[in-house]
N, CA, C and O of each residue as an XYZ file, in Angstrom:
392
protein
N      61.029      8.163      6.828
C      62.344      8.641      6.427
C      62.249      9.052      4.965
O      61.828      8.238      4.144
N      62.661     10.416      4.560
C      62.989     10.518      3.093
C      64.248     11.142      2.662
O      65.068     11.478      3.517
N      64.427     11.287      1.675
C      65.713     11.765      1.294
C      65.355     12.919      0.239
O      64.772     12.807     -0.840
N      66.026     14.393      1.047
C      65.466     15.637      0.657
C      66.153     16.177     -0.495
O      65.744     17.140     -1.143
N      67.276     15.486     -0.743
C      67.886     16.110     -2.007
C      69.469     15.428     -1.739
O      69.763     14.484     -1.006
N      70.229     16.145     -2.483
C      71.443     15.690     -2.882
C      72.168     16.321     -1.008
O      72.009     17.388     -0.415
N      72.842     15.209     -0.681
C      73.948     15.217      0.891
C      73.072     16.175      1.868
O      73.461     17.083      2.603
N      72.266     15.868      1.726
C      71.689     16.182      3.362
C      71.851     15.081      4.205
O      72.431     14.017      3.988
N      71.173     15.537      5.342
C      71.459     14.386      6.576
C      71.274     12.994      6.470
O      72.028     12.070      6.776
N      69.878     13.001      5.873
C      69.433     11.487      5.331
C      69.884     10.398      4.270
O      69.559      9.240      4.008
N      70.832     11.370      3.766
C      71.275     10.731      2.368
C      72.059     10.980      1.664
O      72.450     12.096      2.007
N      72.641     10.634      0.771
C      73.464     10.972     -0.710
C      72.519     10.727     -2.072
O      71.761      9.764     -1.957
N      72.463     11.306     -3.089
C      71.883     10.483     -4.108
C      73.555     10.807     -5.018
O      74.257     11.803     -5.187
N      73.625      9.479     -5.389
C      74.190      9.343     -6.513
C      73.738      9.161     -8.113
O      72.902      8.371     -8.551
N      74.287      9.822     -8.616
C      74.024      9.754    -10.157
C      74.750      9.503    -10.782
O      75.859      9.801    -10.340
N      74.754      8.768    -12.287
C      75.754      8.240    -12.832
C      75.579      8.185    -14.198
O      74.729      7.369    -14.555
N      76.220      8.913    -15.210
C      75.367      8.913    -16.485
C      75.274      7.850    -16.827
O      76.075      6.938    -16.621
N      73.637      7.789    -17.771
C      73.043      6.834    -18.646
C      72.719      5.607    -17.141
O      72.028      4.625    -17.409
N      73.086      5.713    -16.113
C      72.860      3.967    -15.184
C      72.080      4.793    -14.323
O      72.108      6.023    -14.350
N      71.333      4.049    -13.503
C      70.040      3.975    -12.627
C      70.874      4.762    -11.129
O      71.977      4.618    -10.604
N      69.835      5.497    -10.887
C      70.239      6.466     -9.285
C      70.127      5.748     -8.465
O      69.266      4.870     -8.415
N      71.449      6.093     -7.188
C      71.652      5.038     -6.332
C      71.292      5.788     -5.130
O      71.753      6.926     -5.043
N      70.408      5.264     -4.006
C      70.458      6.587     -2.753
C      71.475      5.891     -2.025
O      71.521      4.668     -2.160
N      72.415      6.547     -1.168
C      72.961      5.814     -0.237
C      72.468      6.547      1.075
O      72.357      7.760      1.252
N      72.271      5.791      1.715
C      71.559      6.439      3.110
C      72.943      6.753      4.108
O      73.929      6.026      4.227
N      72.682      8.068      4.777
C      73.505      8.437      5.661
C      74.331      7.266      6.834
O      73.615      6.265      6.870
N      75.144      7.146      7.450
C      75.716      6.317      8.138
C      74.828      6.340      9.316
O      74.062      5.549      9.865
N      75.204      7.483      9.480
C      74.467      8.425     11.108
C      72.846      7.912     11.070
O      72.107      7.633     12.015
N      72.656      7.901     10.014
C      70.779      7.980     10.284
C      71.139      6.119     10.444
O      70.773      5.703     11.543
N      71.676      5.195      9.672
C      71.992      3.975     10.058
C      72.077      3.508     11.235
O      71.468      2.589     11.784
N      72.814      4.149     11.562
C      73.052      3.818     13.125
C      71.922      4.300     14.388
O      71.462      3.574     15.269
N      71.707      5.463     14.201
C      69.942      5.368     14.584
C      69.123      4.660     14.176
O      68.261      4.527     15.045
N      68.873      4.046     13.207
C      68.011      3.597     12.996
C      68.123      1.794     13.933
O      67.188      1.385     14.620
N      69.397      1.016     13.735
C      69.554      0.096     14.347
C      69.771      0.011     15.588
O      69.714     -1.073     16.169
N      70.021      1.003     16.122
C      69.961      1.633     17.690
C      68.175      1.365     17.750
O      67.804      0.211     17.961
N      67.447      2.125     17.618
C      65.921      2.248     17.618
C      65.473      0.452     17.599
O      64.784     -0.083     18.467
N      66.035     -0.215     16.445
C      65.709     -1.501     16.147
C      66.051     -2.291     17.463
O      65.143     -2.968     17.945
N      67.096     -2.274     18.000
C      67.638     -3.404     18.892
C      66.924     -2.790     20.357
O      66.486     -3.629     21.144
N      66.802     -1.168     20.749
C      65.813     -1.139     22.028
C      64.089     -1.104     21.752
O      63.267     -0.647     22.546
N      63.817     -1.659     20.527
C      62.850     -1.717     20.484
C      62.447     -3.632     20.818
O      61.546     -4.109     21.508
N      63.378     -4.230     20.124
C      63.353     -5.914     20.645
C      63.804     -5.798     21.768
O      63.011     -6.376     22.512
N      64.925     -5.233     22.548
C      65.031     -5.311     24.316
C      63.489     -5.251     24.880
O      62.907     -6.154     25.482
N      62.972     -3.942     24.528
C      62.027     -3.589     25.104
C      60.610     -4.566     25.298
O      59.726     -4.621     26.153
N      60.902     -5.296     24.025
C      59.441     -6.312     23.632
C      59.845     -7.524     24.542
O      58.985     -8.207     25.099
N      61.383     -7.800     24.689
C      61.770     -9.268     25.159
C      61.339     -8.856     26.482
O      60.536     -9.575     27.077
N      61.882     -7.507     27.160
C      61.190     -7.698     29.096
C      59.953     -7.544     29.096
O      59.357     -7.975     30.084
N      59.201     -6.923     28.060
C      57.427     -6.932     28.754
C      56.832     -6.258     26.980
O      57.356     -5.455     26.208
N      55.583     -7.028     26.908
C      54.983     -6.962     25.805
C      53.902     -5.853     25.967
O      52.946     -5.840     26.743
N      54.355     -4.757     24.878
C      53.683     -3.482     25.211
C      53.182     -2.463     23.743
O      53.913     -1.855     22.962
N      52.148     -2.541     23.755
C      51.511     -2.237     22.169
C      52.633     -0.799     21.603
O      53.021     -0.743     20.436
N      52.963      0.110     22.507
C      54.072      1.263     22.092
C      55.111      0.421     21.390
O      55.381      0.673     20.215
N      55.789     -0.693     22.118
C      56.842     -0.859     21.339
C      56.479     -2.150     20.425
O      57.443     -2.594     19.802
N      55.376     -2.753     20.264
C      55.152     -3.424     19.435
C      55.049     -2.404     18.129
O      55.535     -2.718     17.043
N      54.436     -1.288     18.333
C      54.437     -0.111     17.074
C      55.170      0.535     16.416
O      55.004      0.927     15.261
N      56.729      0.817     17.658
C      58.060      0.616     17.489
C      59.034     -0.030     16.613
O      59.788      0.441     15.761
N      58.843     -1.186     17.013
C      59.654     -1.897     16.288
C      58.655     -2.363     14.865
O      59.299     -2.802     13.911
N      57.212     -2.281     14.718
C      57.000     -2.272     13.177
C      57.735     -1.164     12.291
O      58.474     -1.377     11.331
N      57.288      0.316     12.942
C      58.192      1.241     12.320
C      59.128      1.376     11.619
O      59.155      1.790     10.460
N      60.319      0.890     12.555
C      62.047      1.195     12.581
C      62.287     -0.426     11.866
O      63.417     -0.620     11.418
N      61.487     -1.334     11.773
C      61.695     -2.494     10.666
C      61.199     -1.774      9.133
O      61.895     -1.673      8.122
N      59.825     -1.336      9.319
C      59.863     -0.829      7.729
C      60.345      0.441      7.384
O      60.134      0.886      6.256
N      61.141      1.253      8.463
C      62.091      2.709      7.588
C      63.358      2.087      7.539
O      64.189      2.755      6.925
N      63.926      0.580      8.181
C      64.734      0.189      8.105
C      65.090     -0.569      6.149
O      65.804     -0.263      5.195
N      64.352     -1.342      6.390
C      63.451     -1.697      4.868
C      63.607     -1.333      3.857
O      64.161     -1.907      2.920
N      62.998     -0.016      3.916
C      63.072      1.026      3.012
C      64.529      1.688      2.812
O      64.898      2.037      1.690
N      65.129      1.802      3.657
C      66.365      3.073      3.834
C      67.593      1.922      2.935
O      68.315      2.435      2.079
N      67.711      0.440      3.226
C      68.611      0.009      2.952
C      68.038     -1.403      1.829
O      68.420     -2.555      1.623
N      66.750     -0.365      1.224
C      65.937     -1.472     -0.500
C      66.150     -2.829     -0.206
O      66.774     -3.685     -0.832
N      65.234     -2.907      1.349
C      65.310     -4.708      1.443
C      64.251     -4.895      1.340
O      63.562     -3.939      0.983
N      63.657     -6.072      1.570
C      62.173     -6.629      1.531
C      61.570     -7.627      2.814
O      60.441     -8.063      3.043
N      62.977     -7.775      3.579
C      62.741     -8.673      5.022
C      63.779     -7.767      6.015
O      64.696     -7.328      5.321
N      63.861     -7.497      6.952
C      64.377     -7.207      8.435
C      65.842     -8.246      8.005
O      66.791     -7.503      7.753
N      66.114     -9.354      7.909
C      67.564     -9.779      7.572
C      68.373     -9.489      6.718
O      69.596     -9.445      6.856
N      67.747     -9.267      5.762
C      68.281     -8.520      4.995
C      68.257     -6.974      4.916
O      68.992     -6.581      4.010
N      67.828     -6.287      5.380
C      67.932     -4.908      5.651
C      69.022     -4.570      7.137
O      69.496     -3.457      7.363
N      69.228     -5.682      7.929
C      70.502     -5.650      8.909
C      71.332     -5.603      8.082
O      71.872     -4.552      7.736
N      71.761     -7.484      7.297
C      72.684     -7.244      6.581
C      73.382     -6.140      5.226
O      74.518     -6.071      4.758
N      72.267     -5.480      4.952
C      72.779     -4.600      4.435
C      73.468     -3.224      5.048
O      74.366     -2.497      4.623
N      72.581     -3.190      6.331
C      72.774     -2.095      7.134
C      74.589     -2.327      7.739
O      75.512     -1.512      7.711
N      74.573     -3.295      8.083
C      75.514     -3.765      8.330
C      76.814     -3.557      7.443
O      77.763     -2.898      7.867
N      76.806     -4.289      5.901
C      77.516     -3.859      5.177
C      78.004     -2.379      4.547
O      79.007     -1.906      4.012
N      76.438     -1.877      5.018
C      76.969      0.309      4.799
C      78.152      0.402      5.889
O      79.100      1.147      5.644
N      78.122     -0.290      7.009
C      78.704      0.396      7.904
C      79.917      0.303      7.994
O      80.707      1.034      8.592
N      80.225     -1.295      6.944
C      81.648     -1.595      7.563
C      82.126     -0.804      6.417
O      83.241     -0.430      6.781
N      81.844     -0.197      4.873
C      82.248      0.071      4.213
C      83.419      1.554      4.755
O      83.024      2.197      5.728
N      84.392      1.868      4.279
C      84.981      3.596      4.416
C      84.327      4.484      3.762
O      83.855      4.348      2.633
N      84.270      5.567      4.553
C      83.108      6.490      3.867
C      84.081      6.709      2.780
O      85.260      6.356      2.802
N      83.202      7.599      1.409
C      83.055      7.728     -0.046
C      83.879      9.061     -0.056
O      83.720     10.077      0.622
N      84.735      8.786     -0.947
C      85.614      9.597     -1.149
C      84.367     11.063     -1.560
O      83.236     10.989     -2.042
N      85.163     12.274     -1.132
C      84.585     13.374     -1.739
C      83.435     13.812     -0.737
O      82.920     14.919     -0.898
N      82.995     12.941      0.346
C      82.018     13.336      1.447
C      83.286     13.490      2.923
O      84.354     12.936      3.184
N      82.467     14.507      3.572
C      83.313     14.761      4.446
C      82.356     14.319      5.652
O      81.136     14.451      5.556
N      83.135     13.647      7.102
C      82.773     13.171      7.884
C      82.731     14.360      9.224
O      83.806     14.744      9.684
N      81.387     14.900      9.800
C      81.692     15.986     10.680
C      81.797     15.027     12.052
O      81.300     13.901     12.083
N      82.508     15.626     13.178
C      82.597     15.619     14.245
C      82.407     16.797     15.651
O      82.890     17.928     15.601
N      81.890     16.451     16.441
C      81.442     17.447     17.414
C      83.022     17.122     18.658
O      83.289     17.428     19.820
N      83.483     16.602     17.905
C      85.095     16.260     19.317
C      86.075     17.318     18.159
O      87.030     17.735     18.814
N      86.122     17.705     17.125
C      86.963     19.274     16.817
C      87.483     19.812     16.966
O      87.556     20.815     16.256
């Protein structure tokens, strides 16, 4: 996962004079991403299978990465906390129901 610039799909970067850049990762890619996470443990709990053992290393470390954790519990709970937040004023939320 990277983040290609300022409000593309993957991301926001925020900037803030003189204080440190913040990425905020897309909602949407969030929610894929913990989608990916939870059928990747379904998948391991009915039958142990090197694909989704490779799987779920993956989508734990772009998980990781996307939401600056350093363990899988804490990269839920953060994931978690993006989600419950209201999106950010000044970003607009698209819909395909229109």
């Amino acid at each position: 996962m990277k983040f290609m610039g300022v409000g593309n799909t993957y991301g926001t970067l925020v900037c803030r004079w003189r204080a440190a850049i913040v990425l905020i990762p897309d909602p949407r890619c969030v929610r894929t991403l913990l989608a990916r996470y939870a059928s990747a443990r379904i998948a391991l709990a009915e039958k142990s299978e090197p694909a989704w053992q490779r799987e779920l290393e993956d989508v734990t470390y772009t998980l990781c990465v996307v939401t600056g954790s350093r363990s899988i519990a804490d990269a839920l709970a953060a994931a978690d906390a993006l989600l419950a937040k209201p999106a950010a004023s000044g970003t607009t939320e698209t819909s395909l129901a229109a």
